[in-house]
N, C-alpha and C positions, 0 to 999 in steps of 0.2 A: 609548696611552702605550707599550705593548711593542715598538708597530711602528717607532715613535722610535727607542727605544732599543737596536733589533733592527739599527737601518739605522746608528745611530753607534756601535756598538760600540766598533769598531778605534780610535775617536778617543778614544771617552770611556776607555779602556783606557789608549794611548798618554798622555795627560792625566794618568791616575792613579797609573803607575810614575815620571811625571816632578813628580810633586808640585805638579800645578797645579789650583787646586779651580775650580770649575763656577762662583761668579761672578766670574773673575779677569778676565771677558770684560771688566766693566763698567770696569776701573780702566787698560784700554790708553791709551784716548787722555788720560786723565791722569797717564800712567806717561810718552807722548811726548812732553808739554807739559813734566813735570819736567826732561827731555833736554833740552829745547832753553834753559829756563833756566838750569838749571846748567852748559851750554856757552857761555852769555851770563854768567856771572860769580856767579849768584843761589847764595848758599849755599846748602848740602842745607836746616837747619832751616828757614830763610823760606821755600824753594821750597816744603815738606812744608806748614808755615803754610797759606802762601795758598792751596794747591790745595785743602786741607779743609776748608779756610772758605769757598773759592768755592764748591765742590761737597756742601755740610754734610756731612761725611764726618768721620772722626775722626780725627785724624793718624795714632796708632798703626796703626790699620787700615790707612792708604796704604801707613805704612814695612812692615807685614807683603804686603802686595801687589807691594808697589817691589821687594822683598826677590827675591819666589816671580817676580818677570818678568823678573830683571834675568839670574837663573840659564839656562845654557845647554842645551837637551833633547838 
């Protein structure tokens, strides 16, 4: 486990001053799916909707995730 964390420092570091927490990995490609339909017309709420219900996920959760990926590092 040390040696993990010995080898990602510098990232998990750079991650941490930019405010982005350790499972935000998992909400990328549902954070890209939300882009593409709300460039297709889909309102923010429906698009938050059905991505959390596709995904059992809980809206609030997305929008805190949507929030922490949309910002720039």
């Amino acid at each position: 486990m040390t040696e993990l964390l010995k080898i990602s420092s510098e990232a998990l570091k750079l991650m941490s001053e930019n405010g982005i927490y350790l499972d935000d990995y998992k909400y990328v490609d549902a954070y890209e799916q939300f882009l593409r339909m709300r460039m297709f017309g889909v309102k923010y709420r429906s698009a938050i909707s059905m991505l959390a219900q596709e995904r059992g996920i809980g809206e609030r959760t997305l929008q805190r995730a949507f929030k922490r990926l949309a910002r720039e590092c």
